[in-house]
Steps between C-alpha positions, in 0.01 A plus 500: 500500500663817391509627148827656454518521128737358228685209650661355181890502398574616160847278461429202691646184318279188555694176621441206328362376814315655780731487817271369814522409812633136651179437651406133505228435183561844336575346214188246482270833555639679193464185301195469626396869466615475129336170422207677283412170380375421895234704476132452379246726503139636368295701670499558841712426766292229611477334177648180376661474798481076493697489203770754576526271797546236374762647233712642810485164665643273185776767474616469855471151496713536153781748659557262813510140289891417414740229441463178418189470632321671205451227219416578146139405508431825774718677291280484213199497708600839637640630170141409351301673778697810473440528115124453587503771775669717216228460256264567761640806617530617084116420466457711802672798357356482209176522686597846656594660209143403334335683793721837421372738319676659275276840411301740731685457805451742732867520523520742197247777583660838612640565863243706618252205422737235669483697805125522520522116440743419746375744734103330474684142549680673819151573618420140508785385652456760806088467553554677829709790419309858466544684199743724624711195616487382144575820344843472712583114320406618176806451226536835336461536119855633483621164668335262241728433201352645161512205252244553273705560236571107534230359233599158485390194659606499929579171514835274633648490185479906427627582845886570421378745232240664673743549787796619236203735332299664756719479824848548364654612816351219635704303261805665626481481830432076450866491306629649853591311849353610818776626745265296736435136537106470467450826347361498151381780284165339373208275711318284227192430653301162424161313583698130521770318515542380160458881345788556743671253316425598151592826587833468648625291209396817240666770746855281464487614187903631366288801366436634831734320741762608315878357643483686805150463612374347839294158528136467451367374831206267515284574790202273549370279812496182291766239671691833622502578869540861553766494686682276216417861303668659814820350438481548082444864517703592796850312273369645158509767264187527304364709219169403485240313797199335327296345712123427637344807700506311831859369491608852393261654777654260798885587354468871499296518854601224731873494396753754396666298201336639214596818492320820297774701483586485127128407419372749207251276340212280590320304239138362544459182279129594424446416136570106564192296594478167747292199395174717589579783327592744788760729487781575788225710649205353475606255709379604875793335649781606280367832468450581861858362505648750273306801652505418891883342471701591222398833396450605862801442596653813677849545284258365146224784595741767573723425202184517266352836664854657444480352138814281539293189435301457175227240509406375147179311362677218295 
């Protein structure tokens, strides 16, 4: 991927609509793509998976049931399932912000420590690299966003004003639209598909979308072929990508659709906790993801040795 630097339009005037493509189903995908309330998720990848399932099946049984044939007694059958499955998913939630901690994240210490953090959790995720290969993957002090003077809590509901606070030109760049389809200007990285969720609805926040701003794309393996993610980001101008390190990883090194050219942030959801209290990184999987796939990826580790990208601890 090449980093070619800023990629945004100044005076772009959003539609009221985003104009795609006549390609059979494209409009199914969005919906589907948008349908945050689809989506279940704590913990790993791997968990829960039944009952996400089983949520997925009802609602494509739901979407192709029509006419006549639907009485009122599956109606309310359906109707009563679907408020269950919403009180299910609340209790969930609720659940994940109980695990996050809201003081003495490692988030807020200074740059220089974040790098020696991320730099000994690079370490595990390449066992067989030498030292000097290590030294070459390190993230640079100067390419870690300063935010200590952030002393509130780093949790879903602060995010718009931490992002306003600390990374204002961050904030600036989200009220802007890509010249590019599937170019955004910020990668919000997450453990699971739910956080992916939670975060998405926060970022499409009027504070930092602004009128003009691109969409926030939701990038998970969860129901979502990739190459359903192919078509998305290939017809759409986004601002921001959130989206779980190995969905991220596959888009930005087996396909050419999501595009780093306008990228100048990267946040690292690290303060949130899953249902066993690990962090983003403490998480073999996801953090090998983030090091081996996202972060070193050729146009991401170029643009954050030149200091175009900023990575911040959130």
């Amino acid at each position: 991927m090449n980093h070619t630097g800023d990629d945004l339009e100044d005076d772009f005037v959003i539609d009221d609509t985003v104009a795609l493509s006549g390609d059979e189903g494209l409009e199914t995908l969005l919906t589907t793509l948008d349908d945050e309330e689809a989506f279940v998720h704590l913990g790993s990848d791997d968990e829960g998976r039944d009952d996400e399932d089983d949520i997925f099946e009802q609602a494509e049984l739901e979407n192709n049931v029509s006419g006549p044939a639907v009485t009122t007694g599956a109606t309310d059958k359906k109707r009563k399932r679907r408020q269950k499955e919403k009180e299910r998913k609340a209790k969930k939630r609720k659940l994940a912000e109980a695990v996050e901690p809201v003081q003495g994240s490692i988030a807020a210490q200074a740059s220089h420590e974040l790098s020696n953090y991320l730099h000994s959790m690079q370490v595990k995720g390449f066992p067989k690299h030498s030292a000097v290969e290590l030294d070459d993957l390190r993230i640079p002090e100067s390419s870690i966003a300063d935010t200590t003077q952030w002393t509130g809590p780093r949790t879903l509901d602060q995010l718009v004003d931490f992002i306003s606070r600390t990374l204002p030109s961050l904030r600036l760049r989200l009220g802007q639209r890509s010249k590019s389809n599937g170019a955004p200007t910020l990668l919000y990285i997450a453990g699971a598909a739910l956080r992916v969720a939670d975060v998405c609805r926060v970022l499409k926040n009027k504070q930092l979308q602004g009128d003009k701003g691109g969409e926030v794309a939701k990038l998970f393996a969860k129901h979502i072929k990739l190459a359903q993610h192919v078509v998305y980001l290939k017809q759409t101008k986004i601002g921001a990508a959130v989206g779980t390190p190995g969905r991220l990883g596959k888009l930005l090194n087996e396909t050419d659709v999501l595009n780093v050219s306008a990228l100048s942030h990267i946040i690292l959801d690290i303060t949130h906790k899953d249902a066993k209290n690990r962090n983003l990184l403490e998480i073999p999987e996801t953090r090998d993801e983030v090091f081996q796939t996202v972060l070193n990826n050729e146009g991401i580790l170029r643009g954050i040795r030149e200091g175009k990208i900023q990575v911040v601890l959130f």
